[in-house]
C-alpha positions, 0 to 999 in steps of 0.5 A: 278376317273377311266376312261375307253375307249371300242371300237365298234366291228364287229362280223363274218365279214361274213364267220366267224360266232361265230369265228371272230371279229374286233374293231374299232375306235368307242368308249364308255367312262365308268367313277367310282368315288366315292360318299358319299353313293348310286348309280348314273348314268349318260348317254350322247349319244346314248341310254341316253333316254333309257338305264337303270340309277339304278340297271339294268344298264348292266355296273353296273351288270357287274361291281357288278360281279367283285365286288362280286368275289373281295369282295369288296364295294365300298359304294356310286358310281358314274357312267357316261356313254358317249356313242358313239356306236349305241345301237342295230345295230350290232357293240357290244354295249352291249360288250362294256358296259360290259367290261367297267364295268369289267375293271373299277369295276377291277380297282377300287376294286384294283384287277389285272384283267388279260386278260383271266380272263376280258374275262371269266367274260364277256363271262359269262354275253354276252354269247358268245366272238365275241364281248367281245374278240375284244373289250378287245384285239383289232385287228382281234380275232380268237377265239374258245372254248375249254372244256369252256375256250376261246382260241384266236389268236390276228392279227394286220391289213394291213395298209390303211384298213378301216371299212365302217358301214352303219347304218340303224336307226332302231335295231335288236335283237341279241337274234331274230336274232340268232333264224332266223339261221337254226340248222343245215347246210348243208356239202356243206355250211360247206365247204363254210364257212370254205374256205371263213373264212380260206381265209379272215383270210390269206388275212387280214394277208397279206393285199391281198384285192383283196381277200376280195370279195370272202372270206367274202361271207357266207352261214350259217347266213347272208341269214337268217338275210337278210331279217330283213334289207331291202334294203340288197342286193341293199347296198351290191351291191351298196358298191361293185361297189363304191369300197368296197372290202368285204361287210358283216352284221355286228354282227346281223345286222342291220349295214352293213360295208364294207370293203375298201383301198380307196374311202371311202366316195363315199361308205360311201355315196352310202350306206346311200343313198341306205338305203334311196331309200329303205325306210330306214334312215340310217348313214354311218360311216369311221372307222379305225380298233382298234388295242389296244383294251379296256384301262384306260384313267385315274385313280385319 
């Protein structure tokens, strides 16, 4: 039996749009064993009424991948899922899957996998590293694409920092979203964006948090995604005067996290409570940022 843990992750962080990425200490446990013959999948948690358990599953599409590159079968398989990431809210679900399945089916088949080659493999199937690229290597990622091959820079984070994600009960469509952004942006936001992100990145490094404020704003995506959140503006406002350092939407959105070395869970609650009074139910969640990334909990 293999056993894979893959943490949540939240993407752009607000300037850093298709660039940055954390983990977070949230995760989904990805389980292969085998069995005599065919295909079983078992899902406990979030997305357990909905998520696909035959082929389509996107753990056992990601798993069929690397079983292809390999060549290898491994006749009847046995799949758990126990999920603990929301499905659909911005916090890298769908990365999580993916890279679950690459590292077990890697496993499995007894090929060694190396980092840059998980990530190839799962930038294939999501698209893009915002999320895969923190959900494999932990910390605050840096990436960027270069001629097709992902380039990061991995960065371990200040000591007392913690990620508070408000998640409203309702998801957002990652590909919808995307199609909100404007094609192009002005030089103006241009230069906004890349003082904020090279701003965020050197705060982070140094664990100056009075800087979060200000280098977490962003003019490229989060004006245009906005408006699939409702009640935005009041739980950014709400989260930054209970104490919040940063306050961004987390990957697509809908979740918005906030970023804090204290008062946790006044902001936790304040956020929640500022969701329900725009009509919107909601779950705040305390998490500490992930610095490992994916790993195996047990092989037998």
């Amino acid at each position: 039996m293999i056993r894979v843990q893959v943490p949540a992750t939240t993407a752009n962080l607000g300037p850093g749009f298709d660039c940055l990425g954390m983990a977070l200490e949230l995760y989904n446990v990805v389980e292969f064993s085998k069995i005599h013959h065919g295909l079983v999948i078992e899902i406990e948690g979030e997305g357990s009424g909905e998520l696909p358990r035959d082929q389509k599953n996107l753990v056992y599409r990601a798993a069929r991948r690397v079983f292809e590159k390999t060549g290898y079968d491994p006749g009847g398989l046995r799949i758990k899922l126990s999920n603990n990431i929301p499905l659909g809210r911005g916090l890298g679900s769908s990365a999580s899957a993916v890279v679950g399945g690459i590292i077990a089916a890697g496993m499995m088949s007894g090929a060694s996998l190396s980092r840059r080659e998980i990530l190839g493999l799962a930038c294939s199937m999501e698209g893009h590293p915002d999320n895969v690229a923190p959900a494999i290597l932990g910390g605050l990622v840096i990436y960027t694409s270069v001629d097709g091959e992902i380039n990061w820079l991995k960065i371990d984070l200040p000591a007392g920092l913690k990620v508070v994600a408000a998640v409203p009960d309702f998801p957002v469509n990652t590909r919808e979203a995307r199609e909100n952004l404007p094609h192009m942006v002005t030089l103006r936001d241009a230069v906004f964006n890349i003082s904020r992100a090279a701003l965020l990145v050197a705060a982070l490094q140094k664990g100056d948090f009075n800087l979060l404020g200000t280098a977490m704003d962003d003019r490229i995506h989060q004006p245009y995604r906005s408006g699939l959140i409702p009640g935005y503006k009041k739980v950014v406002s709400a989260a930054r005067l209970a104490g919040a350092r940063g306050v961004a939407v987390s990957g697509a959105g809908p979740t918005i996290i906030a970023m804090a070395d204290g008062n946790y869970k006044l902001i936790a609650e304040v956020m929640k409570e500022t969701f329900r009074e725009s009509g919107v139910s909601a779950r705040s969640i305390i998490l500490d940022p992930n610095p490992v990334g994916a790993r195996a909990l047990e092989v037998i």
